[in-house]
DRENDO-1510 file (C-alpha; in Angstrom, 1 decimal, always signed):
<recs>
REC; n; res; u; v; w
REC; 1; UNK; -62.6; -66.7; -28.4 .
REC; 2; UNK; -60.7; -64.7; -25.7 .
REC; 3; UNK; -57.8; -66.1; -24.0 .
REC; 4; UNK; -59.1; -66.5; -20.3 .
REC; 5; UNK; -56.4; -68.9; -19.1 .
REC; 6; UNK; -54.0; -68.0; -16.3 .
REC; 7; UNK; -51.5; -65.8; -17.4 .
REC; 8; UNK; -48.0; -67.5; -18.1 .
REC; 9; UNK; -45.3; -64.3; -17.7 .
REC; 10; UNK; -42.7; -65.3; -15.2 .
REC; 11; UNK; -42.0; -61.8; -13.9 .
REC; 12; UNK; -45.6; -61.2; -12.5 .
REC; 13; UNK; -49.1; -62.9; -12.6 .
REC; 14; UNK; -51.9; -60.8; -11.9 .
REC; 15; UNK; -54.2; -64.2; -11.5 .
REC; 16; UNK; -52.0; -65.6; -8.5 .
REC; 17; UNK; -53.0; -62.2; -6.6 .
REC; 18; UNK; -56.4; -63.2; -6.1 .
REC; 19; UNK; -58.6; -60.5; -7.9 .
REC; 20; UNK; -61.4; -61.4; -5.6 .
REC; 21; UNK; -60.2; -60.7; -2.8 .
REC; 22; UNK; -58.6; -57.1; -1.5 .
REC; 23; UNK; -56.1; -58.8; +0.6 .
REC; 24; UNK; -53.5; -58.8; -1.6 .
REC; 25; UNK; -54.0; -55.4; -3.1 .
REC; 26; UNK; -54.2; -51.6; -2.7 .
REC; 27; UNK; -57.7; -51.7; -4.0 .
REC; 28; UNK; -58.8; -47.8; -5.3 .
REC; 29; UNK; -62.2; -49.2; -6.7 .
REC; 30; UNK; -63.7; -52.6; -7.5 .
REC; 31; UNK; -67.1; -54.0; -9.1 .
REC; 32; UNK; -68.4; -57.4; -10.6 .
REC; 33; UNK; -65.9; -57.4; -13.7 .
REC; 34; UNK; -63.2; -54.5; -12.8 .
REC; 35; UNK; -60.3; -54.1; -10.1 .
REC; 36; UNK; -58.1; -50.9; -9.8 .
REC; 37; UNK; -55.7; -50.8; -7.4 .
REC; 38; UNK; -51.7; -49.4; -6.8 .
REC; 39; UNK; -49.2; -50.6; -9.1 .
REC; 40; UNK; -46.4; -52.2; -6.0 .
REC; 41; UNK; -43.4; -51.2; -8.2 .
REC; 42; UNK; -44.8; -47.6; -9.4 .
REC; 43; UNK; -43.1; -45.4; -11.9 .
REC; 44; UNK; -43.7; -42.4; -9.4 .
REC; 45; UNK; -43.5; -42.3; -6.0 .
REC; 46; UNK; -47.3; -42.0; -5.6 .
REC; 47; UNK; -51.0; -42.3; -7.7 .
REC; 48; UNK; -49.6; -44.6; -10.6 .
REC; 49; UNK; -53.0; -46.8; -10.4 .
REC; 50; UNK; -53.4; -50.0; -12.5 .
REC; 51; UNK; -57.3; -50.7; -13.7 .
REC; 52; UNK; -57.7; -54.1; -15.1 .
REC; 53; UNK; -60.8; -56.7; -15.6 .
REC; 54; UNK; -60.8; -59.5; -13.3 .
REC; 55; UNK; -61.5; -62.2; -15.7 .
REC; 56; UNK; -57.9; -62.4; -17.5 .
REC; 57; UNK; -57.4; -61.4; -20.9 .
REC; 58; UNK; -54.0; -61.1; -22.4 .
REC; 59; UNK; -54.8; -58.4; -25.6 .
REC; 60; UNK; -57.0; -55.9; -26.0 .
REC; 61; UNK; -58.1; -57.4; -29.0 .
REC; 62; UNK; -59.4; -60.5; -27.0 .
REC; 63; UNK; -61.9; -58.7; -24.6 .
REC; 64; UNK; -65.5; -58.1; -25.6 .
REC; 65; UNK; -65.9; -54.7; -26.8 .
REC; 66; UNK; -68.8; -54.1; -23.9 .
REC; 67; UNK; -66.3; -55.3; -21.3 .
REC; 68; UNK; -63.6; -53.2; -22.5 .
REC; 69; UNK; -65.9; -49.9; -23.0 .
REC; 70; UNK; -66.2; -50.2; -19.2 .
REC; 71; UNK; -62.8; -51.2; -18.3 .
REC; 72; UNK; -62.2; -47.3; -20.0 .
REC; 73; UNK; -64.8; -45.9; -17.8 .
REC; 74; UNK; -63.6; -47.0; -15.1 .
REC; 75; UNK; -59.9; -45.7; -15.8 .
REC; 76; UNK; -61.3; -42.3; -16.9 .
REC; 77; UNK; -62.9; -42.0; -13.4 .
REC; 78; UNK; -59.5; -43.1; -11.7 .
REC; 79; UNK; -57.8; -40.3; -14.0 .
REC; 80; UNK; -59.8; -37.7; -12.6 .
REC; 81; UNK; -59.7; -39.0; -9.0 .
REC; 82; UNK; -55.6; -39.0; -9.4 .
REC; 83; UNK; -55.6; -35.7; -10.6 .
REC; 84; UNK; -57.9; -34.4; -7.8 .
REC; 85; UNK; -55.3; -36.4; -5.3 .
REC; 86; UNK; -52.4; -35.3; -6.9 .
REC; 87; UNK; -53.2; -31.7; -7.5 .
REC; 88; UNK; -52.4; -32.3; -11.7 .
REC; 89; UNK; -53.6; -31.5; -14.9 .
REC; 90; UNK; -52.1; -34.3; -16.4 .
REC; 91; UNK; -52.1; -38.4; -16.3 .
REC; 92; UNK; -50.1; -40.5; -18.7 .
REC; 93; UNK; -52.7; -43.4; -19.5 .
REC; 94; UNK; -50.8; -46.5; -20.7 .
REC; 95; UNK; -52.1; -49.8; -22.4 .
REC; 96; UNK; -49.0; -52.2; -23.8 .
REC; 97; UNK; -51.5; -54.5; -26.3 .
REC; 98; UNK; -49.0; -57.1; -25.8 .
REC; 99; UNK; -45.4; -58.8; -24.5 .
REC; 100; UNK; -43.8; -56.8; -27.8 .
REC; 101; UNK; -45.6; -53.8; -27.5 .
REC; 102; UNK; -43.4; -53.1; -24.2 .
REC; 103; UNK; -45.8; -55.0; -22.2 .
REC; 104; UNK; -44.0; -57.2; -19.3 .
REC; 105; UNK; -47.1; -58.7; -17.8 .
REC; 106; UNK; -49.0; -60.9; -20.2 .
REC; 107; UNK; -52.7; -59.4; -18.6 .
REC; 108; UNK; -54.3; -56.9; -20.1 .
REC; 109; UNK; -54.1; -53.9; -18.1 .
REC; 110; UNK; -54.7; -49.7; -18.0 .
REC; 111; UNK; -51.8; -47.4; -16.1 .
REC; 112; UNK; -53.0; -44.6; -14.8 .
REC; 113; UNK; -49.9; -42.5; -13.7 .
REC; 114; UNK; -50.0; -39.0; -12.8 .
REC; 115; UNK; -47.5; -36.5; -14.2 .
REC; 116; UNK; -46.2; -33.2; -13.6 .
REC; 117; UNK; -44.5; -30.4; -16.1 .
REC; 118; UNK; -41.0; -30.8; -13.9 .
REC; 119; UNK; -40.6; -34.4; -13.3 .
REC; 120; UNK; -38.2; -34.7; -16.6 .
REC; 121; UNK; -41.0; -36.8; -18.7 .
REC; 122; UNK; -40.5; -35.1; -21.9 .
REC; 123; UNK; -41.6; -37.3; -24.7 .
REC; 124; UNK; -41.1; -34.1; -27.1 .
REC; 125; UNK; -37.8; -33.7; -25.6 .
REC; 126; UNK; -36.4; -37.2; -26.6 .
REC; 127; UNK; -36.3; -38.3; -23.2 .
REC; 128; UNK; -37.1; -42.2; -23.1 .
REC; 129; UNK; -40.9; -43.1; -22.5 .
REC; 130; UNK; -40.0; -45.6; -20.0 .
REC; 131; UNK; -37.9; -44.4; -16.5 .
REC; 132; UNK; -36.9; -46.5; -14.0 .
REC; 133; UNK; -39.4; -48.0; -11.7 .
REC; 134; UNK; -39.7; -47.6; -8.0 .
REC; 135; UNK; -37.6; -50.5; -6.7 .
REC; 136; UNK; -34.9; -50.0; -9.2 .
REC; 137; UNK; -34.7; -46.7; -7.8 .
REC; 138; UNK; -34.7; -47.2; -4.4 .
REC; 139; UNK; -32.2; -50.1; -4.4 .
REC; 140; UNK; -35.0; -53.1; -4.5 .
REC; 141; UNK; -36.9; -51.9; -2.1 .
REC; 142; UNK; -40.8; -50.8; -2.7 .
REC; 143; UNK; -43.5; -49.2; -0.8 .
REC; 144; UNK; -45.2; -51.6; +1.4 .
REC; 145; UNK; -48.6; -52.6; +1.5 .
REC; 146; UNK; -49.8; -50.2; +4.0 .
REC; 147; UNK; -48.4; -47.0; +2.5 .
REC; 148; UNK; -50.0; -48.2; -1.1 .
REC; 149; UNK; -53.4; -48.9; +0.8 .
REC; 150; UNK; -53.2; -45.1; +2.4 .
REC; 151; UNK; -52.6; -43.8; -0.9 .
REC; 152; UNK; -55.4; -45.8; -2.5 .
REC; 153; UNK; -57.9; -44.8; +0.1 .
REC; 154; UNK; -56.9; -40.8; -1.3 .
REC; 155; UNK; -58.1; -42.1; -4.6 .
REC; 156; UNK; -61.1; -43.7; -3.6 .
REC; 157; UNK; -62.3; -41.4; -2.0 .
REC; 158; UNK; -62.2; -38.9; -4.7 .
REC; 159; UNK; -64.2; -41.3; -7.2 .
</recs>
């Protein structure tokens, strides 16, 4: 049986958000089982999109294979609204199935982050897959709601 309980990672709890409700989010797209909205602490400036299913799972492995199926069409329409937004032929898609997989939120979620051929992500290059995120490059300090919600409503509207 899937592991629907609240999530228990101290660093960030997609449950105490409120995934029925848009007031705590950047919400790009929502329907009766799926969310996607702007990741508050993005790896890039702006797009990096998180899709996850409102009823908590922590693995992939634990969500129903229907549920999942549309949890990936979902994230493949958000992939082509980011690239429309962000004028790019590319989008790193990310899934960490787990806390030692890389994973620092124990809810299963889909990045969506848009990339670009000179923003020095070269995993054939031997750069490191993981850069710094948003707040620790900007001293602490992340977007604010308002600026995530304008660039959510770019998205949306392209889906």
């Amino acid at each position: 049986m899937a592991d629907v309980t609240m999530a228990k990672d101290t660093r960030f709890d997609f449950c105490k958000l409120g995934l029925d409700t848009d007031s705590n989010i950047a919400k790009v797209y929502r329907d009766s089982t799926v969310v996607a909205f702007m990741d508050a602490n993005p790896a890039v400036k702006e797009g990096h999109t998180l899709v996850i299913p409102i009823r908590h799972y922590s693995l992939l492995t634990d969500m129903p294979d229907e549920e999942f199926s549309h949890l990936a069409v979902i994230a493949k329409e958000v992939a082509a609204a980011v690239k429309k937004a962000y004028h790019t032929d590319s989008v790193k898609i990310e899934i960490f199935d787990g806390m030692s997989a890389g994973g620092t939120v124990n809810y299963l979620h889909v990045h969506v982050i848009p990339r670009y051929a000179d923003d020095e992500f070269d995993p054939a290059g031997g750069k490191p897959v993981y850069w710094k995120t948003y707040s620790e490059r900007h001293g602490g300090k992340r977007p604010d709601i308002k600026e995530l919600r304008e660039i959510a409503a770019r998205i949306s509207a392209l889906m």
